[in-house]
N, C-alpha and C positions, 0 to 999 in steps of 0.2 A: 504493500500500500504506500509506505513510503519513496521507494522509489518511480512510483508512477504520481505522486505529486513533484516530485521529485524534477521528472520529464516535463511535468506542464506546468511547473516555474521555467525553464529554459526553453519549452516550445512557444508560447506566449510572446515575452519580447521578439524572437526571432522573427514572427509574425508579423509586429509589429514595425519592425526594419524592412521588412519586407515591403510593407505596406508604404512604411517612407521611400525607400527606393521606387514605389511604383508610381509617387505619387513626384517626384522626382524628373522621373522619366518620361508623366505626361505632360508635364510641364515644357519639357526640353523638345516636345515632340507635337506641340500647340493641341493637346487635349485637356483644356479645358473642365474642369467638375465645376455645375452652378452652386453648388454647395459654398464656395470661397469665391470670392470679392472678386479676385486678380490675380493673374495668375501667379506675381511676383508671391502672393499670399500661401496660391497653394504648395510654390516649390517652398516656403519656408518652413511651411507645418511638417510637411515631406522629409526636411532635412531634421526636423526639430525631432521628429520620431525613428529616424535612422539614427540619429544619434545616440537618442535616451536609450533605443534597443540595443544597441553596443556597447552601451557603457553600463549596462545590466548584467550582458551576457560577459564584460571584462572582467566587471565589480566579482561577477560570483566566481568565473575562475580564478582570479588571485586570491579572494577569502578561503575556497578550497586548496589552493596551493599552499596557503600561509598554516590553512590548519592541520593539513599534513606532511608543514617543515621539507616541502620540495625545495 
């Protein structure tokens, strides 16, 4: 049980990076979501979610690295 929460603590941001990259990429590629203003808007949120998803999925490898003194 724990290891499958385990899994979807680390699937989740991934997801989410995912999601910034895609969101990224329609930006760069003039698609548009009416959801955001401008497009300047959406590649920001885009980068703002790729970010926070990688510095999640860093945050927890180095807290497991540090907790088993790699």
């Amino acid at each position: 049980m724990i290891r499958i929460v385990a899994a979807l603590t680390l699937f989740i941001p991934g997801i989410i990076a995912a999601i910034g990259i895609k969101l990224m990429r329609d930006t760069l590629f003039d698609e548009f979501h009416p959801i955001f203003l401008h497009a300047s808007v959406q590649f920001i949120f885009g980068l703002i979610l790729f970010i926070g998803g990688l510095v999640f999925l860093g945050g927890f490898i180095i807290h497991r690295d540090r907790k088993r003194h790699v």
